[in-house]
N, C-alpha and C positions, 0 to 999 in steps of 0.2 A: 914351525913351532908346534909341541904337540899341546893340547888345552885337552883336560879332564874335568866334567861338574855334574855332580848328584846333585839333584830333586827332588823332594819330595812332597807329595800332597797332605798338608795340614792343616785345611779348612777347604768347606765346598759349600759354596752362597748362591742362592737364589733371590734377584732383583725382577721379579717380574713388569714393573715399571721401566726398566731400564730394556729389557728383552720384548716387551710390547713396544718399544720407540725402536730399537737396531735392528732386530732380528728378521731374518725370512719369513720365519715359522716365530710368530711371538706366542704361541701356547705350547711348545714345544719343551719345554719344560726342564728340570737340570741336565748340567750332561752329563752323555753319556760314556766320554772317554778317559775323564780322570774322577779318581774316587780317592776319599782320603784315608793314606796309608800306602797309596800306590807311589812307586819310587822307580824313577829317569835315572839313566846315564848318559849323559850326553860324551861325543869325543868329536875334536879338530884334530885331525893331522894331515897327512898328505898321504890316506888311504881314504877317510871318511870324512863328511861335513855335517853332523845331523843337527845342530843347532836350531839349523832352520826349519826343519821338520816337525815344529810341534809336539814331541815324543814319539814318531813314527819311526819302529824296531828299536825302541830305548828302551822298555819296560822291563823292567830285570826284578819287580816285584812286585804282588798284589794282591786284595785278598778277596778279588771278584774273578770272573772266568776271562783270562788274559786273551782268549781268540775272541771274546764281543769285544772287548777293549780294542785290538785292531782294526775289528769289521769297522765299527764307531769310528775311529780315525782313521784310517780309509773314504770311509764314504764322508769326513767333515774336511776330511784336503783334498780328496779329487772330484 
């Protein structure tokens, strides 16, 4: 079955009470790899699964510099 879904970023919030209780790094402050206006395509079929990727190789639009946006999720999934 093939599945197709856009994303897009339309609020970006900072809890620093919540990110001082979870986080590794609790002053580590918003992130760094979705900004708002940036926009995912995600696809299932039986060539691709990036679902589960976080938006890693989904970003098809943004209006920051799309190779930090990688580096950024790169270095927040591996």
């Amino acid at each position: 079955m093939k599945h197709r879904a856009k994303a897009m970023v339309i609020d970006k919030k900072l809890y620093p009470e919540l990110q001082d209780q979870y986080c590794a790094n609790p002053v580590s402050g918003a992130c760094l790899c979705y900004n708002v206006g940036d926009e995912f395509i995600f696809y299932r079929d039986g060539k691709s699964d990036n679902f589960w990727h976080m938006g890693l190789n989904t970003l098809v639009e943004t209006n920051k510099d799309s190779n930090t946006i990688e580096v950024a999720l790169n270095a927040f999934l591996f």
